[in-house]
gemmi code that builds the backbone of each chain (N, CA, C; Angstrom):
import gemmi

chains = {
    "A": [
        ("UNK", (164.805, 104.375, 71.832), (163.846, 105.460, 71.916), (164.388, 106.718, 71.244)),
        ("UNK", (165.679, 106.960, 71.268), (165.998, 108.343, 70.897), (166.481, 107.938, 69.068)),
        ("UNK", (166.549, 107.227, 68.580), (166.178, 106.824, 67.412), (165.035, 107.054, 66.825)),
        ("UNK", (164.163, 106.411, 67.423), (162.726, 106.651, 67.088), (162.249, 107.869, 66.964)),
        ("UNK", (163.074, 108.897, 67.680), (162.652, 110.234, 67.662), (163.088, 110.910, 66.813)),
        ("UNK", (164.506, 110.043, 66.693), (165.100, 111.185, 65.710), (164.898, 111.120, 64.462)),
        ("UNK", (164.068, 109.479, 63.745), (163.378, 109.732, 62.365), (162.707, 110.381, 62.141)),
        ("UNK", (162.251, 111.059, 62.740), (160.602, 112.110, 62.495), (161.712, 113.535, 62.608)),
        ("UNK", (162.814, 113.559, 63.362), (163.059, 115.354, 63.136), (163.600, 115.761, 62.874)),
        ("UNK", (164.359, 114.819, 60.956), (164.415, 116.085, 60.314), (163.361, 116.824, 59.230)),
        ("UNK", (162.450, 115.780, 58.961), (161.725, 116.377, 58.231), (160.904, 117.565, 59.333)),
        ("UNK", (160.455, 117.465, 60.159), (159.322, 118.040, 61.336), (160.009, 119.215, 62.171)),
        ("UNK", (160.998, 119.624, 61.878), (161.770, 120.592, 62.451), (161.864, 120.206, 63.727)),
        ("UNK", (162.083, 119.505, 64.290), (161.825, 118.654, 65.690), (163.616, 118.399, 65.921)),
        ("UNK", (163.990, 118.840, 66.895), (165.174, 118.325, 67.647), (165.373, 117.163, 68.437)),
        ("UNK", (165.996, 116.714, 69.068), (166.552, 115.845, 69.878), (167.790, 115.742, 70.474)),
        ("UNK", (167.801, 116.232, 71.720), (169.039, 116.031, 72.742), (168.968, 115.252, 73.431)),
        ("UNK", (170.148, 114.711, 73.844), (170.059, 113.780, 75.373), (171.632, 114.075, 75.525)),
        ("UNK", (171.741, 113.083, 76.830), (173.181, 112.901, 77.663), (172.569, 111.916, 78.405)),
        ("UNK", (173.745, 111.306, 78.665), (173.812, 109.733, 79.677), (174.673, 110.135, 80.891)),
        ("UNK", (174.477, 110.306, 82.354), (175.134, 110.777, 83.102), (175.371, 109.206, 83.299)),
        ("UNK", (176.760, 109.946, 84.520), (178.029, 108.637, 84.820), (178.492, 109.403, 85.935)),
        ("UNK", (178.152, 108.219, 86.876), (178.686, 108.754, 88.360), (180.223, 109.123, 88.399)),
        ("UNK", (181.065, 107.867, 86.707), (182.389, 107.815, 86.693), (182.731, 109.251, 86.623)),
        ("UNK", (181.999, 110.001, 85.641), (181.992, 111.773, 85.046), (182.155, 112.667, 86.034)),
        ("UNK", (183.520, 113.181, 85.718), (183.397, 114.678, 86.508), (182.874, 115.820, 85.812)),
        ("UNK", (182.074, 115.233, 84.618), (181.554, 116.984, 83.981), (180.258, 116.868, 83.930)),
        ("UNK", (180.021, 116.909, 85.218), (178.474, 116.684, 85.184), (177.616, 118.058, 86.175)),
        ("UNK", (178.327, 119.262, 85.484), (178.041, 120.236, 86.229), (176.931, 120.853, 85.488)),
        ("UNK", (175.562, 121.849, 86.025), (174.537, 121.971, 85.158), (174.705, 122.508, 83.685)),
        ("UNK", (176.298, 123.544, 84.218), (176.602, 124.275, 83.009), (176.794, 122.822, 81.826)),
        ("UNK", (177.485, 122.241, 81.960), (177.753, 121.471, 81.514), (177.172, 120.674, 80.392)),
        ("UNK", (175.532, 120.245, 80.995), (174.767, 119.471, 80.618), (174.187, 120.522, 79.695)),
        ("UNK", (173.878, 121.745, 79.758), (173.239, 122.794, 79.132), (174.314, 123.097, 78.082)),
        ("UNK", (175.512, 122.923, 78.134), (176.286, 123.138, 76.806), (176.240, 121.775, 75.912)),
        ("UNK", (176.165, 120.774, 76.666), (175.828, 119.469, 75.604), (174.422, 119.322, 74.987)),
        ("UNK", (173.444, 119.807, 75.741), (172.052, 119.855, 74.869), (172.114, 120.921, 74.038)),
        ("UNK", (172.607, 121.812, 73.854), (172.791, 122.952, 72.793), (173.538, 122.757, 71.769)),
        ("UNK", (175.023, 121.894, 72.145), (175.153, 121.429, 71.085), (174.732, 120.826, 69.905)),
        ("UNK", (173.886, 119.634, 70.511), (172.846, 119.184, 69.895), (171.841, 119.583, 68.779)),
        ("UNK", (171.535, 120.787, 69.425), (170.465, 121.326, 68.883), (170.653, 122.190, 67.671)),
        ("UNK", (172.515, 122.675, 67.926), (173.023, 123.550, 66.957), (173.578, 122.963, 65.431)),
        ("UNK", (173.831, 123.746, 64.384), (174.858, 122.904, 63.505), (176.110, 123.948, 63.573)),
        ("UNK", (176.690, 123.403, 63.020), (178.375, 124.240, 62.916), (178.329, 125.582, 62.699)),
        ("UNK", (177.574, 125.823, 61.549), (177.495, 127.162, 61.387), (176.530, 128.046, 62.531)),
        ("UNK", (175.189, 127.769, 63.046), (174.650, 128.215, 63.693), (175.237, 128.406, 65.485)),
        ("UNK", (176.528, 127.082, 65.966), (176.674, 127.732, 66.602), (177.858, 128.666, 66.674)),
        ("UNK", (178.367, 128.826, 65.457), (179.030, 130.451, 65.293), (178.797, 131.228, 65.765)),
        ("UNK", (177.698, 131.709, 65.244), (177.043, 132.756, 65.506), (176.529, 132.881, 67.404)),
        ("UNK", (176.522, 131.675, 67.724), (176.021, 131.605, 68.687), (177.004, 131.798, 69.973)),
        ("UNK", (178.838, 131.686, 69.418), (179.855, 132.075, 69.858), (179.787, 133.594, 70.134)),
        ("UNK", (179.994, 134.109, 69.353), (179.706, 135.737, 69.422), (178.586, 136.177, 70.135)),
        ("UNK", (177.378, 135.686, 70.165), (176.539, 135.670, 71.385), (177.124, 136.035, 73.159)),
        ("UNK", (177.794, 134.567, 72.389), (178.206, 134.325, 74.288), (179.099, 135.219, 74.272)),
        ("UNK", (179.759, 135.575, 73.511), (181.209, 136.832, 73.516), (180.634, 138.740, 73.767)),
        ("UNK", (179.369, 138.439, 73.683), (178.548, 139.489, 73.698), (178.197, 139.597, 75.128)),
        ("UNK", (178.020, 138.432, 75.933), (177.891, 138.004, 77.002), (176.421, 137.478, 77.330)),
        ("UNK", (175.784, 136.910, 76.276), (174.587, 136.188, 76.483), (174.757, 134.897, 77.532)),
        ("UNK", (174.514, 134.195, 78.348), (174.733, 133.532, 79.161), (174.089, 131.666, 78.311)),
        ("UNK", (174.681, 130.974, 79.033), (174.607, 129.563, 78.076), (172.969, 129.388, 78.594)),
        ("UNK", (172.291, 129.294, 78.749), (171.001, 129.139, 79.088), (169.877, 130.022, 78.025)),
        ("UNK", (170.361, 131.175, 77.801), (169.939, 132.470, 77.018), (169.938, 131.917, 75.854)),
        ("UNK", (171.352, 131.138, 75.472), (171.481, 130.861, 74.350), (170.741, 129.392, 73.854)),
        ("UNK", (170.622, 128.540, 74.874), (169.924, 127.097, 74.561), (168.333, 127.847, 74.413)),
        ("UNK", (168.257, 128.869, 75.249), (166.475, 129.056, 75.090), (166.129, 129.194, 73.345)),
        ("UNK", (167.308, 130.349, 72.726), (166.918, 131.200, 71.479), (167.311, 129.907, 71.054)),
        ("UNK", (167.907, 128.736, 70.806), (168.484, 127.438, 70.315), (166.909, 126.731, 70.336)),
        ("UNK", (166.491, 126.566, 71.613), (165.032, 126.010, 71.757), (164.001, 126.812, 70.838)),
        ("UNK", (163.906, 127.849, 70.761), (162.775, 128.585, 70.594), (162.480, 128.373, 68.814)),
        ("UNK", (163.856, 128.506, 68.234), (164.623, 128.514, 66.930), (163.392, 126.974, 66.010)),
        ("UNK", (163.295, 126.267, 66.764), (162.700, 124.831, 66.616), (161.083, 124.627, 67.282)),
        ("UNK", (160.412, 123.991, 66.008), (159.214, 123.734, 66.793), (158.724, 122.862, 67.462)),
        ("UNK", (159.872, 121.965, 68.127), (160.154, 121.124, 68.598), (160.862, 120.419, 69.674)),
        ("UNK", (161.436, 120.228, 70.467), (162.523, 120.326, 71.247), (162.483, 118.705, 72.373)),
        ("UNK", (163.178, 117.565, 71.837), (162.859, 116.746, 72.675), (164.442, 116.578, 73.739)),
        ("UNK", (163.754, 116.489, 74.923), (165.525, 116.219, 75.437), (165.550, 114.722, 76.607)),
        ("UNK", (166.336, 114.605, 76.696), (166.534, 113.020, 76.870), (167.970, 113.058, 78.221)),
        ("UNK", (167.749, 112.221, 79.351), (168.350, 112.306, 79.929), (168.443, 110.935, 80.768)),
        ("UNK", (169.723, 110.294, 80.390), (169.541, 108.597, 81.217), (170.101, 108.487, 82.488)),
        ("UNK", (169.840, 107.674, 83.074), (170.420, 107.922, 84.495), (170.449, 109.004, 85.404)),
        ("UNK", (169.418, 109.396, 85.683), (169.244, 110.945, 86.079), (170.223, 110.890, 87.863)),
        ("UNK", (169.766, 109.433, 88.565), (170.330, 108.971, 89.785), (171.999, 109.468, 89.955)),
        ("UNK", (172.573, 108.972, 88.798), (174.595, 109.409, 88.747), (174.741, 110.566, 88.342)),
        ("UNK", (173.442, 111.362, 88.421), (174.106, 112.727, 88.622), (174.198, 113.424, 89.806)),
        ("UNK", (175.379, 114.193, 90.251), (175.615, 113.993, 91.769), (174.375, 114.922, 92.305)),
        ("UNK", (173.699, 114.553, 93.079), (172.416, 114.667, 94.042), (172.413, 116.562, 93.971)),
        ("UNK", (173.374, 116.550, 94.125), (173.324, 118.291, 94.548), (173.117, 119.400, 92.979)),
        ("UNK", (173.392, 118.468, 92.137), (173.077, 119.025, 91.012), (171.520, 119.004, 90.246)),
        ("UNK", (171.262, 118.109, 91.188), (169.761, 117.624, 90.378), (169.246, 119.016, 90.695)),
        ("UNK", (168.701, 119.818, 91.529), (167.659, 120.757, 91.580), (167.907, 122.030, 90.718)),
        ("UNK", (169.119, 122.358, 90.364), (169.335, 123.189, 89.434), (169.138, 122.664, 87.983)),
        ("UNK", (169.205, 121.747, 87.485), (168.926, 120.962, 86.691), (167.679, 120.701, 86.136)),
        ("UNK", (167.052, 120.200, 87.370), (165.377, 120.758, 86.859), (164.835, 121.714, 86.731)),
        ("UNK", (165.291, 122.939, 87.747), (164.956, 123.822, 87.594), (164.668, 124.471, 86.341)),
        ("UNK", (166.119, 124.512, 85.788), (166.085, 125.045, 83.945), (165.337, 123.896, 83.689)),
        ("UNK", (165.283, 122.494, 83.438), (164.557, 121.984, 82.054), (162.662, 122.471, 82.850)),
        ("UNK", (162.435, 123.012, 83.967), (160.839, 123.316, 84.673), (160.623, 124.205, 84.125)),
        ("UNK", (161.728, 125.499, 84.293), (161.626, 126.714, 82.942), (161.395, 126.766, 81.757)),
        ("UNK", (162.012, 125.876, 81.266), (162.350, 125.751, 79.850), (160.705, 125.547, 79.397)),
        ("UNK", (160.472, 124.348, 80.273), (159.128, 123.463, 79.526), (157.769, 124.834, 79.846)),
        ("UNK", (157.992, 125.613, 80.439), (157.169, 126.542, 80.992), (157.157, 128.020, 80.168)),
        ("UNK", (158.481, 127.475, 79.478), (158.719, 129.207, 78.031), (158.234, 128.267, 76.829)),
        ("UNK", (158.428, 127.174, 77.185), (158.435, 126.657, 75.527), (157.180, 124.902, 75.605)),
        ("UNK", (156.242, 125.506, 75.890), (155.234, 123.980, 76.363), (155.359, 123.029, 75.539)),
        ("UNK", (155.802, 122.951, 74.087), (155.565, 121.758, 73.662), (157.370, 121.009, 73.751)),
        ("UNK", (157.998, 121.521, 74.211), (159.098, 121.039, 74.788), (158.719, 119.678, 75.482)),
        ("UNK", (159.272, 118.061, 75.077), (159.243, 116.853, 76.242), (160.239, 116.514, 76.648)),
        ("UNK", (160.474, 116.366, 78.153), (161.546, 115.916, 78.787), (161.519, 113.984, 79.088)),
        ("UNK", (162.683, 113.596, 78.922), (162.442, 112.010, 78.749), (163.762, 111.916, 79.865)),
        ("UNK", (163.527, 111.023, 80.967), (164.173, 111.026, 81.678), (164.236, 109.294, 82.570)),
        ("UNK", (165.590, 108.828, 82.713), (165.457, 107.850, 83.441), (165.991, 107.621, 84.563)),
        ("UNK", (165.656, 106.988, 85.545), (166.284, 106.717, 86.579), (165.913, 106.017, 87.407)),
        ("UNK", (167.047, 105.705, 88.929), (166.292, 104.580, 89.575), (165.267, 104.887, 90.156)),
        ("UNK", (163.760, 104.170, 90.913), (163.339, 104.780, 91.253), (162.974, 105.955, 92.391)),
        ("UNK", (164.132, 105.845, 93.296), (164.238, 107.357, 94.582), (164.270, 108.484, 93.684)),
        ("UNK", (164.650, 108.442, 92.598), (164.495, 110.199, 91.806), (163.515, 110.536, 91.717)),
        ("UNK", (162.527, 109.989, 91.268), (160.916, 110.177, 91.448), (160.600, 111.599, 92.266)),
        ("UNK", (161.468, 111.148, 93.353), (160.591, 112.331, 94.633), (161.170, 114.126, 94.328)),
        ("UNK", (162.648, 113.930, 93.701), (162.938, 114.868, 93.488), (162.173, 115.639, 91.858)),
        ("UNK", (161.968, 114.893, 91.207), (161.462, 114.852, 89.576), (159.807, 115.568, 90.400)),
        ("UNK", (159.665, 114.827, 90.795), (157.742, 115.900, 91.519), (157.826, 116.504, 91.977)),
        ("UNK", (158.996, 117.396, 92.203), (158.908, 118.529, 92.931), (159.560, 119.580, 92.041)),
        ("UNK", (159.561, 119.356, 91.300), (160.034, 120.220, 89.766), (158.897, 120.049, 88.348)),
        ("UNK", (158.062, 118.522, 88.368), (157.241, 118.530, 87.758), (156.036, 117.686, 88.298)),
        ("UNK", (155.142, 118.327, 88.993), (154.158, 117.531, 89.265), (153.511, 116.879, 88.608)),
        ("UNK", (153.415, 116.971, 87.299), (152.790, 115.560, 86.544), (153.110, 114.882, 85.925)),
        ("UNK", (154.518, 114.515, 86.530), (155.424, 113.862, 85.708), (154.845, 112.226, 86.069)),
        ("UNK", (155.186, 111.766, 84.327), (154.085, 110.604, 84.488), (155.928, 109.716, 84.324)),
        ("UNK", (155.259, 108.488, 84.795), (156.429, 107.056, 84.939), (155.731, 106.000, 84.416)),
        ("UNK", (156.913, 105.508, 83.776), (156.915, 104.056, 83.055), (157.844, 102.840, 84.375)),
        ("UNK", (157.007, 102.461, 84.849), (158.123, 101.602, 85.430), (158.842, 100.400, 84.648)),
        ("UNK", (159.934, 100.255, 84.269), (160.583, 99.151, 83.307), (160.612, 98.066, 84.081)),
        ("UNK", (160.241, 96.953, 84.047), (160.307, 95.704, 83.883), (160.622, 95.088, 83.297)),
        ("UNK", (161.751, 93.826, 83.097), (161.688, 92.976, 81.902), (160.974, 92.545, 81.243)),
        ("UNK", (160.670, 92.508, 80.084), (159.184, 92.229, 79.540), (159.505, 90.597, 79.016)),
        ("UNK", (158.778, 89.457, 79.365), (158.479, 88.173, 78.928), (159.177, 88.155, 77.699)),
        ("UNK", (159.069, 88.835, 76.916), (158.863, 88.640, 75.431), (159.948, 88.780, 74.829)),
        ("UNK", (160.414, 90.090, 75.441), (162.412, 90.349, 75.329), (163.132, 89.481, 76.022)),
        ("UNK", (162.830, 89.189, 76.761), (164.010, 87.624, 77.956), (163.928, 87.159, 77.140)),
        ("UNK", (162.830, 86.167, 76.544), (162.842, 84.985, 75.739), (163.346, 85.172, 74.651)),
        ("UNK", (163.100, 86.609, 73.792), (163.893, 86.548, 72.310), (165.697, 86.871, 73.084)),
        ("UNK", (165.694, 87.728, 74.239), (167.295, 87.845, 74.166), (168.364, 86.430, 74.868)),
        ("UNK", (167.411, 85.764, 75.122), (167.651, 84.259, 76.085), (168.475, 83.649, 74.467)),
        ("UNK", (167.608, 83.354, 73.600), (167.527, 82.499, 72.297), (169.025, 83.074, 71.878)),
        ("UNK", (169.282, 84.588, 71.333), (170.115, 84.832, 71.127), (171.551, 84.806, 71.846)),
        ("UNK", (171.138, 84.457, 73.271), (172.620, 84.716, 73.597), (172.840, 82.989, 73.523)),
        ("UNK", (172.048, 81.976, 73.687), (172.229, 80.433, 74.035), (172.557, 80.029, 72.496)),
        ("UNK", (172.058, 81.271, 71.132), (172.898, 80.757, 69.909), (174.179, 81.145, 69.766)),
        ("UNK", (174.461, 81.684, 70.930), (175.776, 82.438, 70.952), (176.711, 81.565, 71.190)),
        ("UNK", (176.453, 80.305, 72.219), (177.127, 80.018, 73.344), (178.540, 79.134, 72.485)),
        ("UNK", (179.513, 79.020, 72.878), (180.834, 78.584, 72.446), (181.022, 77.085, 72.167)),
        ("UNK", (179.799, 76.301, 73.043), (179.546, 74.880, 73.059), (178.464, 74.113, 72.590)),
        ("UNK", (177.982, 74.748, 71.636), (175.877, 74.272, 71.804), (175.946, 73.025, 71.914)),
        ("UNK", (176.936, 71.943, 71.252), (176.550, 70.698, 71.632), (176.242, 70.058, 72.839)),
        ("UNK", (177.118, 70.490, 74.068), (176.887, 70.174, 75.309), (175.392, 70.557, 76.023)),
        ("UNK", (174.577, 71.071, 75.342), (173.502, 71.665, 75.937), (172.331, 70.812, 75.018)),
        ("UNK", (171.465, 70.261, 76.142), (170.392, 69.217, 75.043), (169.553, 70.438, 74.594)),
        ("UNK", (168.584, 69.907, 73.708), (167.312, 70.466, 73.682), (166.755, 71.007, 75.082)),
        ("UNK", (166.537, 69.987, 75.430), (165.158, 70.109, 77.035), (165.864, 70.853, 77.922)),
        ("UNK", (167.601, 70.886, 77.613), (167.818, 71.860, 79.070), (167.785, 73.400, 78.170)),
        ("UNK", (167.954, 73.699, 77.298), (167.835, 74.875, 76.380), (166.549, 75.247, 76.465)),
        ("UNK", (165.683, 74.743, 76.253), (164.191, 75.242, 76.682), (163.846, 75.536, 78.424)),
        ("UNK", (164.773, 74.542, 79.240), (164.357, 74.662, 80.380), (164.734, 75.860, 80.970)),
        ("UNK", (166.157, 76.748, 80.630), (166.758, 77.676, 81.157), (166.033, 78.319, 80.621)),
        ("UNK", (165.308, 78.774, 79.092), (164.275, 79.831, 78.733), (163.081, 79.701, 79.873)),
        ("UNK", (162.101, 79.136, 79.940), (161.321, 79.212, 80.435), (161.371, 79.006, 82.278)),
        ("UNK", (162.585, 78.727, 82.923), (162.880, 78.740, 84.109), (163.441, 80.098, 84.405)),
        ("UNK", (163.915, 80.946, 83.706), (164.319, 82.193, 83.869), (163.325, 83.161, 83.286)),
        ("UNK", (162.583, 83.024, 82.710), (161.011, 83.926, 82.462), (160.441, 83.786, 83.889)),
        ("UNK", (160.060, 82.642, 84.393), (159.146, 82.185, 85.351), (159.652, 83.158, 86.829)),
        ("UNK", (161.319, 82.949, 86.907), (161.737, 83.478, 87.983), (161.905, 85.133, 87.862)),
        ("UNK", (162.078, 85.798, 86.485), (161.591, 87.197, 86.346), (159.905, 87.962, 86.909)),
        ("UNK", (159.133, 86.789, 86.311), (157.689, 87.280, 86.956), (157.680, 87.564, 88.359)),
        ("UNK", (158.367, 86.323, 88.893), (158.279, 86.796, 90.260), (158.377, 87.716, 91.217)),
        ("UNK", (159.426, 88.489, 89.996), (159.694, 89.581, 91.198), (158.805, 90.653, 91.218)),
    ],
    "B": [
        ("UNK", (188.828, 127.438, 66.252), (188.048, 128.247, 67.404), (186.788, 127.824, 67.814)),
        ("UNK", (185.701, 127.277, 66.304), (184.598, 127.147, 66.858), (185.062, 125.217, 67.910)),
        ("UNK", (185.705, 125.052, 67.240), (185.832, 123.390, 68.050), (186.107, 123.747, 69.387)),
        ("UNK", (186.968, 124.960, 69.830), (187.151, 125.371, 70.971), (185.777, 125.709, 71.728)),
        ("UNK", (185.049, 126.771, 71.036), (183.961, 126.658, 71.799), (182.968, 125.847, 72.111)),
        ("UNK", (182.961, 124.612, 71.139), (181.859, 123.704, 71.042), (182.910, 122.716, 72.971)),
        ("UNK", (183.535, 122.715, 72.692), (184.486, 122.008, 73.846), (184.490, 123.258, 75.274)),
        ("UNK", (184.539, 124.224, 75.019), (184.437, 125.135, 76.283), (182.687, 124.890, 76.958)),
        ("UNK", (181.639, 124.792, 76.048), (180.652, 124.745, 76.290), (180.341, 123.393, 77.157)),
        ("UNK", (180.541, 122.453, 76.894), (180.807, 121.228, 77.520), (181.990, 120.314, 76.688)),
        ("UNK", (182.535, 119.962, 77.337), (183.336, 118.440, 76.646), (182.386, 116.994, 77.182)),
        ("UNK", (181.165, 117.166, 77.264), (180.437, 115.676, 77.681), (180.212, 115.510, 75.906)),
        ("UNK", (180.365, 114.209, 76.017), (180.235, 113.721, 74.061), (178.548, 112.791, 74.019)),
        ("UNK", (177.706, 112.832, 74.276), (176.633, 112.124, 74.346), (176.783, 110.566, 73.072)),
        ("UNK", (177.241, 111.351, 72.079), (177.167, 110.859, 70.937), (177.692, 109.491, 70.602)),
        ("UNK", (179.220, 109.781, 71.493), (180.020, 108.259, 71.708), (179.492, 107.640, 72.413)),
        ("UNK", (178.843, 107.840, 73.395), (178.356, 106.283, 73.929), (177.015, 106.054, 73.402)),
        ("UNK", (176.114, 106.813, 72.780), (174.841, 106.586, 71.718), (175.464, 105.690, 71.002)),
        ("UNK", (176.339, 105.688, 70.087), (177.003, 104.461, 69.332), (177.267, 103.574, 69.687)),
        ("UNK", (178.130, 103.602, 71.078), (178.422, 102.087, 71.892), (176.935, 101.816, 71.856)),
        ("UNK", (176.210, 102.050, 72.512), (174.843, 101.840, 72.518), (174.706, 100.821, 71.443)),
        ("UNK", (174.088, 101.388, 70.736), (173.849, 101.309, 69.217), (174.094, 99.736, 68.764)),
        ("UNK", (175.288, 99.970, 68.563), (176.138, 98.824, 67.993), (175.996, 97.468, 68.939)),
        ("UNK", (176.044, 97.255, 70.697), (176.007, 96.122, 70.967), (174.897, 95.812, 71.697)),
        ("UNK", (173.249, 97.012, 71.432), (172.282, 96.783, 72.112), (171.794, 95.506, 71.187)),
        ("UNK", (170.999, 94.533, 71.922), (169.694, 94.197, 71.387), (168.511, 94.441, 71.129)),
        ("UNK", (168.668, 94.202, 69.590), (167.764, 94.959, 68.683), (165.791, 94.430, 69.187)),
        ("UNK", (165.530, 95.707, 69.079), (164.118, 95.112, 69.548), (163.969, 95.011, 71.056)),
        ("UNK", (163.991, 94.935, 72.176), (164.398, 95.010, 73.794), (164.048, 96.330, 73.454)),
        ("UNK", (162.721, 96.587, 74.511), (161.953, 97.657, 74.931), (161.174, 98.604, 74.015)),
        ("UNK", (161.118, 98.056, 73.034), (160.331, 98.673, 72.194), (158.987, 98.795, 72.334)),
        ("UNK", (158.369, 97.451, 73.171), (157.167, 97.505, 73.982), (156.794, 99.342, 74.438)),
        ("UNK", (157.714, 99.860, 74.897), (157.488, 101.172, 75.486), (156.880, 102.037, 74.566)),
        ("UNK", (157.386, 102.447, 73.329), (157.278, 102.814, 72.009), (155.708, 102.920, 71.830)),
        ("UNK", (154.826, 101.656, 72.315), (153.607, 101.666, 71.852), (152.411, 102.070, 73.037)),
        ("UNK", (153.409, 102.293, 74.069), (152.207, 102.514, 75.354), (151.604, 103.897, 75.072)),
        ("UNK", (150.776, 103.733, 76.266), (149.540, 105.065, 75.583), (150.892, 105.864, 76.624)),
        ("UNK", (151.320, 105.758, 77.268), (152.034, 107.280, 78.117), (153.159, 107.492, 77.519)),
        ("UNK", (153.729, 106.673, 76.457), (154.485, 107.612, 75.444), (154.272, 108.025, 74.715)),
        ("UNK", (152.691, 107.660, 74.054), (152.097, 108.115, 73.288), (151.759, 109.663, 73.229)),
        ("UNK", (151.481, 109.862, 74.442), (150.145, 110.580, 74.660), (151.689, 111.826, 74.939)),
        ("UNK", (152.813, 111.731, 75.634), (153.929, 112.601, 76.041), (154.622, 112.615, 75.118)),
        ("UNK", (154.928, 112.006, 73.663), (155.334, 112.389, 72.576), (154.650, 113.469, 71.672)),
        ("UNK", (152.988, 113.202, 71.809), (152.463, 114.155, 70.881), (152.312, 115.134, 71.411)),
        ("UNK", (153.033, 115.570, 72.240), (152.695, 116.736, 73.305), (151.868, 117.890, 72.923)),
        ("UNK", (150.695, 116.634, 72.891), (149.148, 117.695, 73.014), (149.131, 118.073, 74.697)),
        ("UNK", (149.777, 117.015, 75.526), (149.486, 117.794, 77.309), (149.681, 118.816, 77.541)),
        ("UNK", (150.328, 119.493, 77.091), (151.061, 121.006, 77.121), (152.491, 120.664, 78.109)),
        ("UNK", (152.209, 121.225, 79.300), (153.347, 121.972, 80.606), (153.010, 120.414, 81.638)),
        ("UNK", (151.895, 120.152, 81.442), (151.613, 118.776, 82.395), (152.146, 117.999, 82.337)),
        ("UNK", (152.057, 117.184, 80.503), (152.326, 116.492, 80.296), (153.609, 116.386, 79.983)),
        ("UNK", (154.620, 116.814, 80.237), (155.843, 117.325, 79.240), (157.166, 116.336, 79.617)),
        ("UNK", (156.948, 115.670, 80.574), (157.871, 114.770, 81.286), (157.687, 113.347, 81.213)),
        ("UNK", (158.203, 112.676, 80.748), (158.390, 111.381, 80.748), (159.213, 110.692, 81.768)),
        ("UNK", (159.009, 109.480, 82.935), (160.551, 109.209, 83.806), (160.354, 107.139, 83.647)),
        ("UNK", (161.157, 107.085, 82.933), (161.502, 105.676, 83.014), (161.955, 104.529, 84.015)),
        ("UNK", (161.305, 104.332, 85.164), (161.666, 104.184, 86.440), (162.654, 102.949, 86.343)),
        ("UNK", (163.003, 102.632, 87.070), (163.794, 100.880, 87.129), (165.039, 101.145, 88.302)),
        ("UNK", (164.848, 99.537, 88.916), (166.462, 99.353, 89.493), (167.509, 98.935, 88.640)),
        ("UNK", (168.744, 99.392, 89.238), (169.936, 99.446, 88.093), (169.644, 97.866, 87.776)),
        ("UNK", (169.838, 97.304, 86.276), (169.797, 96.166, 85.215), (168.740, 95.578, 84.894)),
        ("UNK", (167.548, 96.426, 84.622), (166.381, 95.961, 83.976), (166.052, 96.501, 82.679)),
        ("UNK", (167.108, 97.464, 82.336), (166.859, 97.590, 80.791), (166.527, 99.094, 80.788)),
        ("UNK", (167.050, 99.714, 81.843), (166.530, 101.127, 80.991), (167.493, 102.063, 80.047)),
        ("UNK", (168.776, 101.608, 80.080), (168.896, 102.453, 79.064), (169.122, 101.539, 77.889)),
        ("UNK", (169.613, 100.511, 77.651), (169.113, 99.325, 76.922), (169.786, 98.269, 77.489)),
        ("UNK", (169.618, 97.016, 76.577), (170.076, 95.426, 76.806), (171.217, 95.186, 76.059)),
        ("UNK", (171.997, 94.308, 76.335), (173.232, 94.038, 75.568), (173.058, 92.623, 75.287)),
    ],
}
model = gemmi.Model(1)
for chain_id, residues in chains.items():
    chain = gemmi.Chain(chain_id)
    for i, (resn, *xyz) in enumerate(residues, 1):
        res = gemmi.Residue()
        res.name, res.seqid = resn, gemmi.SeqId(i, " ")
        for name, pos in zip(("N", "CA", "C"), xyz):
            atom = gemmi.Atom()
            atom.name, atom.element = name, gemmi.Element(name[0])
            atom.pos, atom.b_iso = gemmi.Position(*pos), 0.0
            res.add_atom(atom)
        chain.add_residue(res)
    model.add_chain(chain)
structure = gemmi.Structure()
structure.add_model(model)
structure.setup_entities()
């Protein structure tokens, strides 16, 4: 997905940030996350300038906004929203609730398990969800590829090679 | 100096594990998403402030941040 986004922005003046939180991560403080999406957004030279800012004493938020604003575009991306430690989430939304509220065409892309949900609607009430499911179509093409993988193919007939595809689709629906 | 500040600002690297990514996802796995109308409709962010959020729900190993 964040591929897909990012062909369209350089021609479209369109940005793209993300971060992948990790429960393993101890830098998962809001400041934190707000200096890695700015990075993003900056190039070398621009955030020069954007040093002396902060040396001026513009605050890192001040500076991602004029970073945001700078662009007519602004997509930000955030995986695993769950391993970020619980107590951080509400400040967290808070700025990206702001953000999207100074700057509307700003989209936030966000994943997680589903208990975040409850905290995510209370920072954005119309926050819409994709629930992921394995989709039929990916098992079976990623089934094929890993069974051409396998170290032994001879030991494996035909009929049981088809049977593990379609016995492991069958038992995905189920759930 | 500026590497200093780009590192004072955060030291989280997004970028390195976008590559791990990258390199041992399977290609094609979830692209289905790509074509639904609610990414559709939250990419072209004609919704304004409403629409502005996207949340990819799942229990941990169904593919949300990708497949290997």
């Amino acid at each position: 997905m964040i591929d897909s986004l990012c062909e369209r922005a350089k021609e479209e003046n369109l940005a793209v940030a993300w971060l992948y939180c990790d429960h393993k991560s101890e830098e998962q403080a809001v400041a934190n996350m707000m200096g890695a999406i700015l990075k993003q957004l900056e190039t070398r030279e621009t955030l020069k300038g954007m040093r002396k800012e902060y040396g001026r004493g513009t605050e890192l938020d001040g500076l991602l906004r004029t970073a945001i604003a700078s662009l007519r575009q602004v997509f930000i991306g955030i995986d695993a929203l769950d391993e970020c430690p619980p107590e951080n989430l509400p400040g967290l939304l808070e700025l990206l609730g702001g953000i999207v509220h100074e700057f509307p065409r700003t989209r936030i892309f966000l994943t997680g398990r589903p208990h975040v949900k409850e905290v995510i609607q209370r920072h954005f009430v119309g926050a819409v969800e994709i629930p992921i499911c394995p989709n039929p179509k990916d098992i079976r093409n990623y089934l094929r590829m890993r069974l051409e993988r396998d170290g032994k193919p001879e030991a494996m007939g035909n009929n049981l090679r088809a049977s593990i595809g379609e016995i492991i689709v069958e038992k995905m629906s189920d759930r | 100096m500026d590497a200093e500040f780009s590192e004072y600002i955060s030291r989280m690297d997004p970028a390195i594990r976008h590559h791990g990514i990258c390199t041992t996802r399977f290609e094609g796995v979830g692209d289905w998403i790509l074509e639904t109308m609610e990414f559709r409709e939250w990419r072209s962010g004609e919704g304004g402030v409403d629409k502005a959020l996207l949340f990819c729900s799942g229990n941990p190993g169904v593919g949300k941040t990708y497949l290997r």
